[in-house]
ZARO-378721 format. One line per 10 residues: their letters; for each residue z, x, y of N, C-alpha, C. Coordinates in nm, 3 decimals. Layout:
A> Z X Y Z X Y Z X Y | ...
# end
This chain:
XXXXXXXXXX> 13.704 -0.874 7.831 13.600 -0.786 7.783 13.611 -0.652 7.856 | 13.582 -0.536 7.758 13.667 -0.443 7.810 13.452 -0.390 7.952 | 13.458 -0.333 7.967 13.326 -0.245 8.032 13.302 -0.137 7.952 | 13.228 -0.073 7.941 13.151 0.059 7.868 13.098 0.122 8.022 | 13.157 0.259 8.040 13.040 0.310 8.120 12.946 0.379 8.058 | 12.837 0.372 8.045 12.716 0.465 8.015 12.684 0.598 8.106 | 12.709 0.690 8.018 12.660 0.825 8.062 12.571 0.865 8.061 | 12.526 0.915 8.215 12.318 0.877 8.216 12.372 1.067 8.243 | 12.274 1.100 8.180 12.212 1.244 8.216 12.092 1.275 8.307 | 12.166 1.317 8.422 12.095 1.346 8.573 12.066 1.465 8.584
XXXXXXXXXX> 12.179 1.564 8.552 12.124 1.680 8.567 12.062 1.765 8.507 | 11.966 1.866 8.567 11.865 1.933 8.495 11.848 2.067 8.529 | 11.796 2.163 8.448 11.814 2.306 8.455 11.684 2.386 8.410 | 11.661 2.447 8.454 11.507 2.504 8.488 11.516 2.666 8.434 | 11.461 2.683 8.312 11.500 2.869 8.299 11.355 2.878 8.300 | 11.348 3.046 8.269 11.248 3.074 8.225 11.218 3.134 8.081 | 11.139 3.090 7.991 11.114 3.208 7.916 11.013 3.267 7.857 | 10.993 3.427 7.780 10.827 3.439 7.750 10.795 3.324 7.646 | 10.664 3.397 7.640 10.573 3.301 7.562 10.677 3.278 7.398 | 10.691 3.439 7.358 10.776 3.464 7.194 10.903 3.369 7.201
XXXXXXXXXX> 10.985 3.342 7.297 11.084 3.270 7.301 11.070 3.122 7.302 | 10.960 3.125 7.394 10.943 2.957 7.396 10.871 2.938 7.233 | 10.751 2.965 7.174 10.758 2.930 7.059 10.886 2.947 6.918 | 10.963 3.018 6.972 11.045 3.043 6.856 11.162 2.883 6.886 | 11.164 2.842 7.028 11.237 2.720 6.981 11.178 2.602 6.969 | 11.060 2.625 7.031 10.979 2.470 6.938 10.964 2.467 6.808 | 10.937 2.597 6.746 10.957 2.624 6.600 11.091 2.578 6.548 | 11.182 2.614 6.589 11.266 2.582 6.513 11.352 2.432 6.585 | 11.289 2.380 6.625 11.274 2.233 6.692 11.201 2.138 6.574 | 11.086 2.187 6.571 10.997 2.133 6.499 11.069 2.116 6.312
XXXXXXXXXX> 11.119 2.248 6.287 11.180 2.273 6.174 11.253 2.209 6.155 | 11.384 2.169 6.278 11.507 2.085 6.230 11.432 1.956 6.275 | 11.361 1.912 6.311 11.303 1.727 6.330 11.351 1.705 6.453 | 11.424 1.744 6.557 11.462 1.746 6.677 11.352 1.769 6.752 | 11.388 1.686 6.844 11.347 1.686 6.996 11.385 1.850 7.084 | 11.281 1.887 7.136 11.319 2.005 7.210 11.446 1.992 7.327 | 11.428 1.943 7.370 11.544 1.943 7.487 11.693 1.906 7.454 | 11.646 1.818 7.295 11.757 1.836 7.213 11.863 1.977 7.154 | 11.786 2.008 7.120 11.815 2.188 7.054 11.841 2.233 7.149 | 11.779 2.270 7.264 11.862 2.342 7.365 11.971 2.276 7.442
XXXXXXXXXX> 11.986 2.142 7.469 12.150 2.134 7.467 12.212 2.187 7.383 | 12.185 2.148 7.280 12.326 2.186 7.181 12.333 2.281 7.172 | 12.209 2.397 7.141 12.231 2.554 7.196 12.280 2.585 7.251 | 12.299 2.585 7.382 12.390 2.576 7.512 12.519 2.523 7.525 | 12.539 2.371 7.453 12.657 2.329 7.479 12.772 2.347 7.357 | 12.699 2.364 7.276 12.749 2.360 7.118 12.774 2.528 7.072 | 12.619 2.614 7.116 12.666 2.720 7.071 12.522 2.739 6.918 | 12.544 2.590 6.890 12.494 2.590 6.757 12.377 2.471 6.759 | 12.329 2.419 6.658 12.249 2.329 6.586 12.311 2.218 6.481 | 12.284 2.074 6.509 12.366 2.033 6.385 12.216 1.937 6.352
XXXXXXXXXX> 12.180 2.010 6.216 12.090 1.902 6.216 12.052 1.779 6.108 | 11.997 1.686 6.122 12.026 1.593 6.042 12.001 1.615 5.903 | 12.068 1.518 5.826 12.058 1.558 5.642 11.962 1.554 5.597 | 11.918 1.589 5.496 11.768 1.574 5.475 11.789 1.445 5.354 | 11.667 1.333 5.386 11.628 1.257 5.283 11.627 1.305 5.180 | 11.728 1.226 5.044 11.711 1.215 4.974 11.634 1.162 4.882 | 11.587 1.146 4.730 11.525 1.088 4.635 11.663 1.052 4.548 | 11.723 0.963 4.577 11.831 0.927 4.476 11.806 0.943 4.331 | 11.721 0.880 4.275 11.669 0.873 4.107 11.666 1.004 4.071 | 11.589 1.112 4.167 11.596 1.237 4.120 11.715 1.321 4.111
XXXXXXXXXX> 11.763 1.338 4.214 11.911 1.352 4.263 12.001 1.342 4.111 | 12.018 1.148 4.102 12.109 1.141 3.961 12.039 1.200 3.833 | 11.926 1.220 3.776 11.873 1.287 3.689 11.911 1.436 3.695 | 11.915 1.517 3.820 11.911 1.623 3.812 12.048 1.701 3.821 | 12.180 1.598 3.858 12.326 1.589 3.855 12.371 1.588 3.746 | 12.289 1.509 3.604 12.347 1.471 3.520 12.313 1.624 3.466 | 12.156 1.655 3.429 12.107 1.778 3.365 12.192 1.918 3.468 | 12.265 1.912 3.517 12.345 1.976 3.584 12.512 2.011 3.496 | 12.535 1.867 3.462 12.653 1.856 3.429 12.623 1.893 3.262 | 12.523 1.834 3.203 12.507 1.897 3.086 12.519 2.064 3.018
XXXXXXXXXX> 12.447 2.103 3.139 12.445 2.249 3.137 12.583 2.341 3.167 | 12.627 2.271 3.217 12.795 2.314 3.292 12.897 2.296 3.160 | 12.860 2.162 3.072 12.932 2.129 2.958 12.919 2.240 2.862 | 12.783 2.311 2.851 12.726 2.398 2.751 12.760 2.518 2.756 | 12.755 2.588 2.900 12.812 2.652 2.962 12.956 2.706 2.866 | 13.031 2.594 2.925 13.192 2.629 2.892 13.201 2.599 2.741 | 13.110 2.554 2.630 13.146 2.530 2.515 13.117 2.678 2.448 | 13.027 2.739 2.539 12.967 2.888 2.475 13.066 2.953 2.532 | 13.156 3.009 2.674 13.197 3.057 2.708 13.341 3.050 2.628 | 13.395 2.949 2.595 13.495 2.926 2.505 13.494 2.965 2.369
XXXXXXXXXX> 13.402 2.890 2.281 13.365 2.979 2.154 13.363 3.134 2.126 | 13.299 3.175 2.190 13.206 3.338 2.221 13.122 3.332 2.110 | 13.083 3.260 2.064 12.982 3.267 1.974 12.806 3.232 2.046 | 12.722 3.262 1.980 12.620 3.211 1.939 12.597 3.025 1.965 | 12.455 2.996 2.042 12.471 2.905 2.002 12.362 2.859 1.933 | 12.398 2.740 1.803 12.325 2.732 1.701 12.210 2.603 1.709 | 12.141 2.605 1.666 11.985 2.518 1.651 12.048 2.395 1.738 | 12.139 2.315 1.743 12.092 2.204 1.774 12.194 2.223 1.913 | 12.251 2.310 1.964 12.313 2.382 2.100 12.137 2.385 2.185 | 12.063 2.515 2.123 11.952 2.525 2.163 11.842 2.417 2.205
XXXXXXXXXX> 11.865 2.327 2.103 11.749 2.175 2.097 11.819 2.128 2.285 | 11.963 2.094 2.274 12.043 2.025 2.402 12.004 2.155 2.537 | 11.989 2.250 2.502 11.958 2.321 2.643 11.820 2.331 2.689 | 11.746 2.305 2.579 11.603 2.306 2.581 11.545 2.164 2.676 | 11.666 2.084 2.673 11.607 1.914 2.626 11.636 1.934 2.773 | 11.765 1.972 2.845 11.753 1.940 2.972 11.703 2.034 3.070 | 11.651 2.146 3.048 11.569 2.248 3.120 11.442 2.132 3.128 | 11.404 2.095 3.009 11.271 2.027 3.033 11.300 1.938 3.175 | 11.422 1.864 3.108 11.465 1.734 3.181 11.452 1.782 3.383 | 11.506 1.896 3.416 11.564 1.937 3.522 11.386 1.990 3.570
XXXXXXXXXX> 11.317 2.052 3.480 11.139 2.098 3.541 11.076 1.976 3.582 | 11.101 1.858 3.457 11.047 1.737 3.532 11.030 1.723 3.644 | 11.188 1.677 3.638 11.203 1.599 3.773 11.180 1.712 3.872 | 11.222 1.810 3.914 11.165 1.893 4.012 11.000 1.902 4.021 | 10.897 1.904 3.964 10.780 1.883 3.897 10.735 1.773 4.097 | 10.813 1.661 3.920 10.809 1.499 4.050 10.813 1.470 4.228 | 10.950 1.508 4.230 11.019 1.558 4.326 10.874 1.641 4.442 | 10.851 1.695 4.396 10.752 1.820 4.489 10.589 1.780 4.506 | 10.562 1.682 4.379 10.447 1.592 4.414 10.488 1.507 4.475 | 10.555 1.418 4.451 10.589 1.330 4.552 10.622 1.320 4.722
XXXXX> 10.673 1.473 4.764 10.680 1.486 4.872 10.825 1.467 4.939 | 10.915 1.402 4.824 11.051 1.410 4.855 11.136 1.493 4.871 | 11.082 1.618 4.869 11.203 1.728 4.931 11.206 1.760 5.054 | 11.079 1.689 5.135 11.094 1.737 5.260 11.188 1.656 5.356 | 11.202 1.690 5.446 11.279 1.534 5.576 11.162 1.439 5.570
# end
């Protein structure tokens, strides 16, 4: 069996800053779902922020991929033609604008766009 050493974090570092600075990184602590002392490592060690993905709503997600791809299809059938497009072109772009307000609608009552 092999050992693992565990890397304990001992050391610690003491700055100062004003008041505007210290709220601007709890703010944006708070913003990315991180832990403060989190963000400023990685500030420091990273340079940067990596922060986690945001929860998805799958169901909405594939509804709003598909009315995505529809529109992309319609897209290139008009861009190819150069024509006009006729009554039942219009009915299919109509159908998934609705489709795509829905679910965004949903989505934003529900509370699933946030983390």
């Amino acid at each position: 069996m092999v050992s693992q050493s565990r890397s304990y974090r001992t050391k610690r570092i003491k700055i100062a800053l004003t008041e505007a600075e210290y709220a601007h990184l709890v703010e944006e602590a708070q913003a990315t779902g991180i832990r403060l002392a989190v963000l400023c490592r990685e500030k420091a060690i990273k340079g940067k922020v990596v922060t986690p993905a945001p929860k998805i709503n799958l169901e909405a997600y594939r509804v709003l991929r598909g009315a995505a791809n529809n529109l992309n299809q319609i897209a290139r059938y008009l861009n190819t033609t150069k024509q006009n497009p006729d009554q039942a072109l219009r009915a299919a772009i109509g159908k998934t604008l609705l489709q795509v307000d829905i679910v965004s609608r949903e989505v934003i009552a529900s509370g699933d766009c946030e983390n």
